[in-house]
N, C-alpha and C positions, 0 to 999 in steps of 0.2 A: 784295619778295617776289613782286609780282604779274608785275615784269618779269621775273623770271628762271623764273615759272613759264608763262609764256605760251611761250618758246620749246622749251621741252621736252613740251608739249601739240600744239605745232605740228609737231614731229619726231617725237611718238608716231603723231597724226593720216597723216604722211606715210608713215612705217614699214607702217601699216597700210593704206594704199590702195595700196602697192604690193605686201603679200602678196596682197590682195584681185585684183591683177592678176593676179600671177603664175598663183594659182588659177586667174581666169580664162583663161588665157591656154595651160593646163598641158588645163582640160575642151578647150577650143573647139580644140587640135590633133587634138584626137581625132576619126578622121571617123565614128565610130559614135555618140561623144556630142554633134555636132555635129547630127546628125539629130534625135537625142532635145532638145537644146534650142530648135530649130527648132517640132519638132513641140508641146511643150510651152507654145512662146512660144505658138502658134496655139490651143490650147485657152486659154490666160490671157487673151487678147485677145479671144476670144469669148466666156467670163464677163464679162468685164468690160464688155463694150461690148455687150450682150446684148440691152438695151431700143434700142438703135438698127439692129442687124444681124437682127434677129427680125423676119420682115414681120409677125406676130401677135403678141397677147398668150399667155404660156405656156400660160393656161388656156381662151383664147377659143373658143370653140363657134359652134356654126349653121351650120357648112361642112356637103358635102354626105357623109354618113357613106361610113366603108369603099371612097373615091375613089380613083385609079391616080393615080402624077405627071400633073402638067399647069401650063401657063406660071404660073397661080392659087398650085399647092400643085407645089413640086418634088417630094417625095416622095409626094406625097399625104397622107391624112387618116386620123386614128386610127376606130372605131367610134363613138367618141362626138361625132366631126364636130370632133375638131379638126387643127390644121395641125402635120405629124409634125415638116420642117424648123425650125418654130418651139421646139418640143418640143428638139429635139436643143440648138439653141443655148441656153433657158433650161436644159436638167439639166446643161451644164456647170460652172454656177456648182455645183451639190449636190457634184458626183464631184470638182471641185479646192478646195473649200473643206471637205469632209470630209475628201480625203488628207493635206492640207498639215496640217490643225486637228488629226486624230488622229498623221498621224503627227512632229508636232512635240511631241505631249503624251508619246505612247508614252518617242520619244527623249528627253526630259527626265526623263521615271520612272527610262528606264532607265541614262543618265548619273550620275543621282544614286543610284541603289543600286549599278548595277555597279563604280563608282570606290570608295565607302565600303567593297564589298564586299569588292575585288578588298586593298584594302590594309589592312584592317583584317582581327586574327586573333583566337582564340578563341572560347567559346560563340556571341559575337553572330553574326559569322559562317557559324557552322555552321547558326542560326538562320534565318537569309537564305537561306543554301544552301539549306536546306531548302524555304524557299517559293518561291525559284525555279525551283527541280527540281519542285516539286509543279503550278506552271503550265507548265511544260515538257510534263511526263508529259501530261497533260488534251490530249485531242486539241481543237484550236483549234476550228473549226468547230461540231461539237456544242456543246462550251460556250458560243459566242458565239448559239448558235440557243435554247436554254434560257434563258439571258440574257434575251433580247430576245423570247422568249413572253413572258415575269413583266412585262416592261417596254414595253407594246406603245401604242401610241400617244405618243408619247413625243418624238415627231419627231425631226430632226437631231441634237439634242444628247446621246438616248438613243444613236443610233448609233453617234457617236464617243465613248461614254464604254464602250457595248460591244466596241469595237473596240479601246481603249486598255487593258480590262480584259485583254484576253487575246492582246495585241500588247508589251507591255515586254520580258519575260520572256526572251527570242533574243536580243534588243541587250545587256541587264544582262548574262548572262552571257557575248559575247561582249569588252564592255570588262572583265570583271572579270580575265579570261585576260592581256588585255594588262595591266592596271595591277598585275597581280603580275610580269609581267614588269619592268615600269619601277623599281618599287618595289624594286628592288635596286642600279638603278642608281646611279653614282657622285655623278650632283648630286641625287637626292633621299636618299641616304645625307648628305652635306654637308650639304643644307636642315635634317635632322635633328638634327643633330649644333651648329647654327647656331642652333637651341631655334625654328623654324619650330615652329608650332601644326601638327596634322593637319589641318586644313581649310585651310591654305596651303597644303599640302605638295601636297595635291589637286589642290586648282582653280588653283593659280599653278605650279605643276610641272610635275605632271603630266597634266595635263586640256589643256595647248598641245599637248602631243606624240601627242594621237589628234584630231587635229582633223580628218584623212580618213577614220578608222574610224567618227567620229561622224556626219559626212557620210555615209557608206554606209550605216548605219543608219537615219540619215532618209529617206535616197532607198528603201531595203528597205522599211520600214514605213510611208511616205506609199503606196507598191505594193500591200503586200496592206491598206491601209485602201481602198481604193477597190475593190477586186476584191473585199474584205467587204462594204464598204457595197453595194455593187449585187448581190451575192448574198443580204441578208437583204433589199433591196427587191424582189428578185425572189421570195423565198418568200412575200411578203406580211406582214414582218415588221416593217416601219416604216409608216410615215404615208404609206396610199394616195393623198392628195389633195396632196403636194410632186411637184411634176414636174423628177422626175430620168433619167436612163439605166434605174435598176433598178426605177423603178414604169412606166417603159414598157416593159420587156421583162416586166413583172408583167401589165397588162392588154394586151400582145398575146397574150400567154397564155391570158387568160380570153377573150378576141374570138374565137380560134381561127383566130391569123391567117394562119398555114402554111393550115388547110384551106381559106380564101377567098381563097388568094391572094396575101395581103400580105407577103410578104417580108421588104421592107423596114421592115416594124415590126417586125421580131426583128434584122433585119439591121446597120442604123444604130446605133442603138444598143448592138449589140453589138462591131460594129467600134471607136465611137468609146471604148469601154471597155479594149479591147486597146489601141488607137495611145496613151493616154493611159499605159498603166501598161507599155508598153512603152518609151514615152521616159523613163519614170525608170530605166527599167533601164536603156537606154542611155546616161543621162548618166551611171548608175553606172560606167561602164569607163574616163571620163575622170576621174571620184573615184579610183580606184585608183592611175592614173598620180600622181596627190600627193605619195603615200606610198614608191609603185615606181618610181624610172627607169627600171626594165627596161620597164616597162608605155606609154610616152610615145612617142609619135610625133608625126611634122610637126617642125615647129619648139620643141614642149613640152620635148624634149631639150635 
């Protein structure tokens, strides 16, 4: 039993490092998504290695306040005397472990309602319909801001649960379109007919054949988690004492750093918020090509 199961683990194993390629191989022709995982790579690698690329500690103080770059401080120093460069490399961990965190929760809400939703019919359905249309309708923004008044101090995990609340809703209903497409199709009609359970039919069926649409969705929704999250740290909606992107464009705000000057405390941090949510969108056009040959270039073809 064990020999004959060992070599068919080892050919599933194989089978699958070489989709794993191909995928890769299908992004990285793309020279638009090529940049975005370059630039992406560079934000990962500066969370990560954060406590050795930081010349400071994220919250270290007694610099000299409201300072201009200098050999000491490249960007110089926030009003409260501390080091902005250091700032920058610490809030990369907040903005890439909140987009990945919410938006891997969002796409998993919205995988398992949108495929239940999309193939299963009557009352329940209509049911779903209905509360997903109902989070649709709701303008995101305001609700996420209401939210996160009720819920304020809350830190991180407030964020991303506010974020997730009112980020599933666009992915659900965009797999539920495709999996009523498929759900007609020839081998999930067989499966059926084969006395497949619906929860096969699902996840062994049909849940392989959107594995780009699902991709897009994560890379969509890890995008606006990060451009959420730094916009309710900017209205002063989370936990002012985490040093991220959105609580330093919060107290450049309150320093009044355009009027003294400092630029580059709106500026930095603001860029590195765009480059970051900008490489998911780029790697999204190599996601596309997955699904599209028309879409592939280089050698993805």
């Amino acid at each position: 039993m064990t020999s004959t199961t060992t070599p068919v683990r080892a050919r599933a194993l194989r089978g699958a490092l070489r989709t794993v390629g191909r995928i890769a191989s299908t992004i990285w022709s793309n020279p638009r998504a090529r940049i975005g995982v370059v630039l992406l790579a560079i934000f990962i690698l500066a969370a990560t290695f954060a406590p050795w690329l930081a010349p400071y500690g994220a919250s270290q103080d007694g610099f000299e306040r409201s300072a201009g770059g200098s050999a000491a401080h490249w960007l110089g120093t926030t009003a409260a005397g501390e080091d902005v460069l250091s700032q920058i490399i610490w809030g990369a961990r907040v903005s890439v472990f909140v987009g990945f965190a919410a938006g891997a929760i969002a796409t998993v809400i919205a995988v398992l309602i949108g495929l239940s939703w999309g193939y299963s019919r009557g009352f329940g359905g209509e049911v779903v319909g209905f509360i997903v249309n109902l989070f649709l309708v709701i303008p995101g923004l305001p609700l996420m801001i209401v939210i996160a008044s009720y819920l304020q101090n809350g830190g991180i995990a407030m964020i991303i649960a506010v974020i997730v609340v009112t980020g599933w809703a666009w992915g659900a209903r965009v797999l539920r379109s495709q999996t009523q497409t498929l759900r007609s199709r020839d081998f999930v009609t067989a499966a059926r007919f084969a006395g497949d359970s619906s929860f096969r039919i699902i996840f062994r069926e049909i849940l392989p054949n959107m594995t780009s649409l699902i991709t897009g969705a994560f890379f969509g929704a890890a995008t606006a988690a990060i451009l959420a999250e730094a916009g309710l740290e900017f209205l002063g909606l989370g936990d002012p004492t985490t040093v991220s992107w959105g609580t330093m464009l919060f107290w450049a705000q309150n320093s009044n750093a355009l009027l003294t000057g400092q630029w580059l405390l709106l500026f930095a941090p603001g860029l590195c918020i765009a480059l970051l949510a900008t490489s998911l969108t780029l790697i999204n056009f190599g996601v596309d090509g997955i699904s599209n040959p028309r879409l592939r270039e280089g050698k993805g073809r």
